[in-house]
C-alpha positions, 0 to 999 in steps of 0.5 A, a space after each residue: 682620730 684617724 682624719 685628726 692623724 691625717 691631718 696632722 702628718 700631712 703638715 709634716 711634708 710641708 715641715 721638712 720641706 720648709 726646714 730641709 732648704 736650710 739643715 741636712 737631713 739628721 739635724 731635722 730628724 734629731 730636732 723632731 724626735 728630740 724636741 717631741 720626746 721633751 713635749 711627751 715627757 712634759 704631758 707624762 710628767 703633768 700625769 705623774 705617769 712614771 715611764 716604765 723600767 722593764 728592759 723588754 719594754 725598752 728593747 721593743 721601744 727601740 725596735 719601734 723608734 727605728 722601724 717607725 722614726 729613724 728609718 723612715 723620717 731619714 728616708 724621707 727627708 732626704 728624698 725630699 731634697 730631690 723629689 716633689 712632695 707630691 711624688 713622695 706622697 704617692 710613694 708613702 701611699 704605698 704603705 697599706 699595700 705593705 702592710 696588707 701583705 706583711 700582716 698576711 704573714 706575720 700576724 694571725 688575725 689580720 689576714 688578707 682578703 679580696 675585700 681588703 686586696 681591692 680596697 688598697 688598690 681602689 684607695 691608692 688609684 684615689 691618691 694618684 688620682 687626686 694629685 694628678 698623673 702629670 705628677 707620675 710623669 717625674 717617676 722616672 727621675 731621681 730614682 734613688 729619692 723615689 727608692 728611698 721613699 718606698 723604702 720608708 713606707 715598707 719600714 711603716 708597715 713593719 712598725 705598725 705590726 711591730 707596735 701591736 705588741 704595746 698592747 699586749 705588755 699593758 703600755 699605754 699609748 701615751 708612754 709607747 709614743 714616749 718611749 720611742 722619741 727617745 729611743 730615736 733620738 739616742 739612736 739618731 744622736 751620733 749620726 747627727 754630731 759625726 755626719 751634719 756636725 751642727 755646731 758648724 752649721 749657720 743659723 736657721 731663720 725662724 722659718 726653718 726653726 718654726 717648721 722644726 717646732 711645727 713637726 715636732 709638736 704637731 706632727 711628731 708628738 700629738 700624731 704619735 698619741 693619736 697613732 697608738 691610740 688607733 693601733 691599739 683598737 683598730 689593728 694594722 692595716 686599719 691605721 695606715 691607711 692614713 697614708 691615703 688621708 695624707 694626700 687629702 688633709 695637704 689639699 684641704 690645707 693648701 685650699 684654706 691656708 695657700 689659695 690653692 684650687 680644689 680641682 674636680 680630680 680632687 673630689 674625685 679622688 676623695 671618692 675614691 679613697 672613701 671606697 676603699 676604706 670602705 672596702 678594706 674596713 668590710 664594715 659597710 658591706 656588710 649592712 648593705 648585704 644585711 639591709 639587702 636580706 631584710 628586703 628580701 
């Protein structure tokens, strides 16, 4: 689930980078939250699954759509009008580290480690790897963008440790998708009409418009099922470090689709990133250390 979620949100750069050289940034925001919460509805209702009418259950969707959806999809729509993608998958690489900081402090269970300290840094040298330090050489540019980009990522750290309470108040992590898009896109409305004014806007072409439909129902619907599938059975920090699959599914993308090269960095910082899952998940340490006891 976490490869398929990778996937899926690595498309999203490529989404808005399309749909940006033509809307302003709360349009495209609005367009994907709304356009998702229709699909989600749509699959709730097929289910006859009714959506929950507890207002905690609501407060606390709304404290996710704006930790996980208003903050950080604005951020980086509009470092995207300035950055490279590249640049900002970097940033948005950051993300685990945040998490294994915040969840130090604000969680009881997810503690930090050495193993899972070593583990992020490993991964996040695995990204700056594989998309090459000339990329680096353009952090010292646009400096606000990158700001804003880093900000996002610190904004997906407080909201995968926001979202573990879903789970505690039985929400299903279909209905916790659900309940989100909406809450963003009532929260991201009024920005919208007051700021980008779209009923003043040209018409997109349907590239800009199969981009919206693309992040919407691909990266937005679809990534938020699989999202809170995951935060529910493997905790936090385990989920963001999807942030460093990102980078890869982009590449893997860009090689079937684009004719683009795999480059021996990009191997390079596969491994990489393998180490530090691997690290920062402990599990296959440990057998090596239990299949080292047994030989000895």
């Amino acid at each position: 689930m976490l490869i398929a979620l990778a996937a899926v949100w690595g498309g999203s750069f490529f989404f808005n980078g399309v749909a940006v050289r033509e809307l302003p940034v709360f349009t495209v925001v609005v367009s994907r939250v709304a356009l998702a919460a229709l699909i989600l509805l749509l699959i709730l209702k097929l289910q006859e699954k009714p959506m929950p009418r507890d207002r905690r259950i609501w407060l606390a969707f709304f404290g996710m759509g704006l930790l996980n959806n208003v903050i950080p999809f604005s951020l980086i729509v509009w470092g995207q009008q300035h950055i490279a993608s590249a640049v900002a998958s970097i940033l948005n690489a950051s993300t685990p580290l945040f998490t294994v900081v915040f969840a130090h402090f604000l969680t009881s269970e997810e503690k930090m480690t050495g193993g899972k300290l070593v583990g992020v840094v490993i991964g996040f040298v695995g990204v700056a790897v594989m998309i090459g330090f000339d990329a680096l050489q353009s952090l010292g540019t646009n400096v606000v963008a990158q700001l804003m980009c880093l900000a996002a990522a610190v904004s997906y750290a407080f909201a995968g440790i926001f979202g573990r309470r879903f789970r505690t108040m039985g929400v299903t992590p279909m209905t916790t998708a659900t309940g989100q898009v909406i809450a963003s896109s009532i929260l991201l409305l009024p920005l919208m009409l007051i700021i980008d004014r779209p009923w003043a806007l040209d018409t997109p072409s349907m590239a800009a418009i199969g981009a919206l439909i693309g992040v919407a129902a691909l990266s937005t619907a679809l990534a938020y099922i699989l999202y809170f599938r995951i935060l529910s059975t493997a905790g936090a920090t385990n989920l963001l470090l999807v942030t460093f699959l990102i980078p890869v599914s982009a590449i893997i993308l860009g090689v079937l689709f684009l004719n683009e090269s795999l480059l021996p960095k990009h191997i390079a910082g596969m491994a990489l990133i393998g180490v530090g899952l691997a690290a920062i998940d402990g599990r296959p340490w440990q057998a090596i250390r239990r299949l080292q006891a047994r030989t000895l």
